[in-house]
C-alpha positions in Angstrom: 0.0 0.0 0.0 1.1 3.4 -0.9 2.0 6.4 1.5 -0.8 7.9 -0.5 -3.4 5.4 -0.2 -2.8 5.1 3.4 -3.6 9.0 4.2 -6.6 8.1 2.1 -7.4 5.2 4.0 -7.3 7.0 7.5 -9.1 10.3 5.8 -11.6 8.1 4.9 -12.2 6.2 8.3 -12.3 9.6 9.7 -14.9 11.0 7.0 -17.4 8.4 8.7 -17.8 9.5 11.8 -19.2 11.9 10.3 -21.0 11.1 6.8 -22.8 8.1 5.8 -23.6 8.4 2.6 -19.1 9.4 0.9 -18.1 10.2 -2.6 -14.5 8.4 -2.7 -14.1 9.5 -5.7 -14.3 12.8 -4.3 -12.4 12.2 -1.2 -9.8 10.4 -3.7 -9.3 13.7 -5.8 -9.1 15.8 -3.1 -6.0 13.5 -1.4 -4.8 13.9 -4.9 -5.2 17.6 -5.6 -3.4 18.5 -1.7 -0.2 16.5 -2.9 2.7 17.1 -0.6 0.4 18.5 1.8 -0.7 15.5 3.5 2.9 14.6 4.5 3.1 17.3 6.5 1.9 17.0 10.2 0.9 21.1 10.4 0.0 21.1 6.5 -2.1 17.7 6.9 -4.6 19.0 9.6 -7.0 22.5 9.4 -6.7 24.6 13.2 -9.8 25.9 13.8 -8.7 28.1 16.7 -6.1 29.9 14.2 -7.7 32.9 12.4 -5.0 33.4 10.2 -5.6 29.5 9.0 -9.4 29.9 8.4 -8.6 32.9 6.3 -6.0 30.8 4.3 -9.1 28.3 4.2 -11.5 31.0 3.1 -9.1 32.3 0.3 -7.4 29.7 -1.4 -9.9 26.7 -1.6 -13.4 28.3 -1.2 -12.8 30.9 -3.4 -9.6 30.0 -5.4 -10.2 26.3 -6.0 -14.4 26.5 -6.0 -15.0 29.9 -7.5 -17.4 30.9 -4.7 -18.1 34.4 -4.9 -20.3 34.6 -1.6 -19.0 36.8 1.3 -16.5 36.4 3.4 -18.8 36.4 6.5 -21.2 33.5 4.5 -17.8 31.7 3.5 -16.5 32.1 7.3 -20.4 30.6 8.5 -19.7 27.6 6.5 -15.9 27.1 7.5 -17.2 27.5 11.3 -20.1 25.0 11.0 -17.5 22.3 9.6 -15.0 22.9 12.5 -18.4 22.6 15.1 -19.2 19.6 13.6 -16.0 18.0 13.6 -16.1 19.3 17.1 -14.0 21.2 19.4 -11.7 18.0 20.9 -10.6 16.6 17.7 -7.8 18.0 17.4 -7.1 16.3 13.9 -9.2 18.0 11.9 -7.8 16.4 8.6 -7.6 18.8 5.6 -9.1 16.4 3.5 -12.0 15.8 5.2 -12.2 19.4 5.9 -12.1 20.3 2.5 -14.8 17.3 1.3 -16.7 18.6 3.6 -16.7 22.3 2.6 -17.3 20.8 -1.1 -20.3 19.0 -0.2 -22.2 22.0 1.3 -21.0 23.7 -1.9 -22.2 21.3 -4.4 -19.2 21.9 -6.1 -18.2 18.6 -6.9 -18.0 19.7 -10.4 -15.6 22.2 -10.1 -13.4 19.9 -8.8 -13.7 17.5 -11.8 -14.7 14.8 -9.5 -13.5 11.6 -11.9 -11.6 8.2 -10.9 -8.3 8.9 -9.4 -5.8 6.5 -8.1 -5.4 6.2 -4.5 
């Protein structure tokens, strides 16, 4: 098994505690699109205590990498109800799942060009 597919694998398993119903092709495209990222123990995971990080969040996926065009404060809502539901404890708040997440309430699977990628 690949380095790749295990992040996968455990981003995955994390992704059910709190969806049922997972696009792993989406999941599987995301893993692929963060690259490098995922090696990284501070690049892997989203803080949702740091401002500065929610911004980044904000900037370069939600409206970068999706094309949303809502406000910041409507972008800032969503990012904040996907750190309350992953809940204050978890402390590994995995980008991944972070960013599936964010897509789903989005519906912008699409933009992503959600297609079969290799784990």
């Amino acid at each position: 098994m690949s380095q790749r597919e295990e992040k996968y694998r455990k981003y995955l398993n994390n992704l059910k505690e709190y969806e049922s119903d997972i696009d792993e092709d989406l999941l599987a495209l995301i893993v692929f699109h963060l690259g490098p990222a995922i090696y990284r123990a501070d690049a892997e995971v989203v803080s949702c205590t740091n401002s500065i990080e929610l911004d980044r969040v904000r900037e370069n996926f939600l409206k970068k990498k999706l094309g949303l065009t809502q406000s910041d404060s409507t972008l800032d809502a969503a990012i904040k109800s996907v750190c309350s539901r992953m809940g204050d404890a978890n402390r590994h708040k995995y980008r991944a799942v972070f960013y599936y997440m964010l897509t789903k309430i989005y519906q912008k699977e699409a933009v992503l060009g959600v297609e079969e990628v290799a784990v």
